[in-house]
N, C-alpha and C positions, 0 to 999 in steps of 0.2 A: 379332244382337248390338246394332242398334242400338237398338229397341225397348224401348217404356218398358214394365217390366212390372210389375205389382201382385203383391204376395204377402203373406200373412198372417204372417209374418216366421219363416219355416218353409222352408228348404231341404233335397232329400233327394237324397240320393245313393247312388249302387249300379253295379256291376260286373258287365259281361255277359261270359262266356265263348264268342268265336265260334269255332266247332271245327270247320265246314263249310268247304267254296269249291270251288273247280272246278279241278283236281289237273291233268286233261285238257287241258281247253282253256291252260292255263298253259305248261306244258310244250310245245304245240305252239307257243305264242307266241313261248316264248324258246328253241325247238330243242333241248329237251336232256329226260333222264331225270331226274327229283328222286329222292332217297332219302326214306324217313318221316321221317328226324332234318330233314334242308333243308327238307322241307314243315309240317312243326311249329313249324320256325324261321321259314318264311318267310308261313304265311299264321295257324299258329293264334295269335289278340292278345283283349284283350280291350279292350271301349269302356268309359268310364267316365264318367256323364250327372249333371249337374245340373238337377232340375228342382222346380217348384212344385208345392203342395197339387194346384191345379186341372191337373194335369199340362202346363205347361206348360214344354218340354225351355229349358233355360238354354243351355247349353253341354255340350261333350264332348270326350272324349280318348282317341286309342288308343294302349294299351301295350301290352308285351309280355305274356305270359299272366300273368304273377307279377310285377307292376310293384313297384318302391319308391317307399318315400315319394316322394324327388325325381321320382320318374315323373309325380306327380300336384301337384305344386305348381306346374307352371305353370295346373293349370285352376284350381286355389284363389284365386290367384294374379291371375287373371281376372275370374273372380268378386269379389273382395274390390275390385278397381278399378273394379269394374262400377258397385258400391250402397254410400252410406254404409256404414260398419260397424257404427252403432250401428240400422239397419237389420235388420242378420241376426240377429234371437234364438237361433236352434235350428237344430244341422242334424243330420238322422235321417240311420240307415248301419248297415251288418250290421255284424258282428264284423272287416271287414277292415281288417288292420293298416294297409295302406298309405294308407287314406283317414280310419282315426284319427289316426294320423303325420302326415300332409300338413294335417288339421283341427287340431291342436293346434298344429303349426308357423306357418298364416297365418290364423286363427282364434281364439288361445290364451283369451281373454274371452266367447268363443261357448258356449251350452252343446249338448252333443253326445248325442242320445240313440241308442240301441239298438234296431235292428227288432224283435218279438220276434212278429215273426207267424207265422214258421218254425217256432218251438218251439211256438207253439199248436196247429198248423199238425199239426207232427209227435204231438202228445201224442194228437187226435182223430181220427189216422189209424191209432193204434195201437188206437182204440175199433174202428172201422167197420170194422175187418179180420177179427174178432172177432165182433160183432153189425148186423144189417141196417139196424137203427133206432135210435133215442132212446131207444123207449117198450121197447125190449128190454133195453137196459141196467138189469141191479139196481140198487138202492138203493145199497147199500157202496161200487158201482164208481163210481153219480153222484156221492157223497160224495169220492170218491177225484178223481175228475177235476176236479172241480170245487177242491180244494185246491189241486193241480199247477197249475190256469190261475193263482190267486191269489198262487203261488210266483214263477211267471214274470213276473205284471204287479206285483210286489212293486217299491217305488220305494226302499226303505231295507232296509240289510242286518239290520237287527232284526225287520225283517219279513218277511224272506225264511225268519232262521234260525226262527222261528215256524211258520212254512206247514212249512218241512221236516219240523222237528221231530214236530206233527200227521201229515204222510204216513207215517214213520218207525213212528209209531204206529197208523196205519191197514192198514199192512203187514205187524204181528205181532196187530194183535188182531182185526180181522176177517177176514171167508170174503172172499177178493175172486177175478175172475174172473182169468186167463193175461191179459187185454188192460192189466188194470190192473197185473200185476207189470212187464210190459213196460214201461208208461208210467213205472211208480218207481223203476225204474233208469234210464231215460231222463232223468227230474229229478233225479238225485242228478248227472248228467254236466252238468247245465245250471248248479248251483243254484251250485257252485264258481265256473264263467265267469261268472254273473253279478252273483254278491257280489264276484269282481275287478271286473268294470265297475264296478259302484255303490261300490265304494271308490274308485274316481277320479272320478267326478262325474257318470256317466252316468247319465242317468234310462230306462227303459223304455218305448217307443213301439210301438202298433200299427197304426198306420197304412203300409199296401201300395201306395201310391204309385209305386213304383220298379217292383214286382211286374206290375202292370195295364201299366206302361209297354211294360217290356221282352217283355211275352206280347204287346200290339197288336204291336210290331212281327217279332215274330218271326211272328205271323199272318199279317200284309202280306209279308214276304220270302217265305215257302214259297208262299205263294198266287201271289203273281211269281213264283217259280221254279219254278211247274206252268206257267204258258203257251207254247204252241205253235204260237200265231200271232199277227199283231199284233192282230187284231181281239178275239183274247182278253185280251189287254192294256187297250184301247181300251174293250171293255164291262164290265170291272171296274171302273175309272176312271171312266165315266160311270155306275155303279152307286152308286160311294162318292159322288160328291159328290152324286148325287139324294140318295140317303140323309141325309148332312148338309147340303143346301141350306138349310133354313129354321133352322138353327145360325149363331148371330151368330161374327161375330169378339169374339177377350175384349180381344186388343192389337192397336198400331199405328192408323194415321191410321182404317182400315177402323170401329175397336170400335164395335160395335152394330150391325153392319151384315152383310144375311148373303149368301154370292156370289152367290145370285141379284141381289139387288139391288147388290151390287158392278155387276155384268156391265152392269144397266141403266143405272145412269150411267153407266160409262165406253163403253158399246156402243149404249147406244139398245134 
């Protein structure tokens, strides 16, 4: 928090759903039997993380699984005390309400864009389920797919109803494969949520920042949550930081300086 940090005036935000914990050990802790409903209440939450391009975690906050707005304005809230305002140009964020609500409420001059890596995400998942490769996919289907991306990263709603309108037509006058009908019903459910966003001022962004985040750490927990002794703890831990030794610091008094060489001036 207290660190000074650099950012390309780009903050992203996103919400983890943690659905695991240790049911067992809990229950021995506090002597009693949980029912599912007490254990959903009491451990499933979800965190919600502010951080920079270069993934660097801002802050965070845990709510209930389905937080509200208010849930999340004290991290906005944080944030905005943090850094001038005239500071923060952009802050990226899926479709959820409660961190549009909460961005518009302590943010209202900000502009707010839309992940839209999910929907790319999903449209080339519907190809590869389909066919093994690229160079397998026909021509019609490239044609086809390749419109659907153009739909999604449409930044204005005249451009969006454009792209539609072509898929629309791709869909009654060529041969196209099972993977592509799939995909164009899948953009017809997109193409509505995302002409309401772009009618309130949202622009469309691809950048996975939040995505990368949230998998490193869910890497690091489960990889914790296999060891079964200390020492397995102990040479994971000196594994990572071999691994990143010669990786500088980006903040704080340390920047440019990397632990090994931290360790030497302060250790000798």
């Amino acid at each position: 928090m207290n660190q000074g940090v650099s950012f390309e005036e780009t903050l992203y935000v996103d919400g983890n759903w943690i659905k695991n914990g240790w049911k067992k050990k809990l229950e021995e802790f506090i002597g009693t039997k949980l029912t599912k409903k007490e254990w959903k209440k009491m451990r499933y939450k979800s965190v919600y993380v502010v951080a920079t391009k270069e993934k660097v975690i801002l802050d965070f906050e845990v709510t209930e699984r389905l937080p509200t707005i208010e849930a999340l304005m004290p991290l906005f809230i944080r944030i905005k005390n943090r850094f001038p305002e005239d500071k923060i140009k952009k802050i990226v964020s899926d479709e959820d309400k409660a961190i549009i609500g909460a961005v518009k409420m302590v943010f209202p001059e900000v502009t707010h864009s839309f992940c839209v890596f999910h929907q790319l995400k999903n449209v080339s998942k519907r190809y590869y389920e389909e066919f093994s490769s690229v160079e397998e996919i026909p021509d019609n289907d490239k044609i086809t797919y390749n419109e659907i991306s153009q739909l999604i990263l449409s930044d204005t709603v005249i451009s969006a109803v454009a792209h539609i309108q072509k898929i629309r037509e791709f869909n009654s006058d060529l041969e196209l494969s099972e993977a592509s009908h799939k995909a164009i019903s899948y953009a017809e459910e997109i193409f509505s949520k995302n002409v309401s966003f772009l009618k309130k001022g949202f622009t469309p962004e691809t950048d996975n920042t939040m995505e990368q985040i949230f998998s490193l750490i869910c890497d690091i927990v489960d990889k914790v949550r296999s060891f079964k002794t200390d020492n397995g703890l102990t040479n994971f831990c000196y594994n990572l930081f071999t691994f990143f030794n010669k990786r500088c610091f980006s903040t704080g008094k340390w920047k440019g300086f990397s632990p090994l060489m931290r360790a030497r001036f302060q250790y000798g």
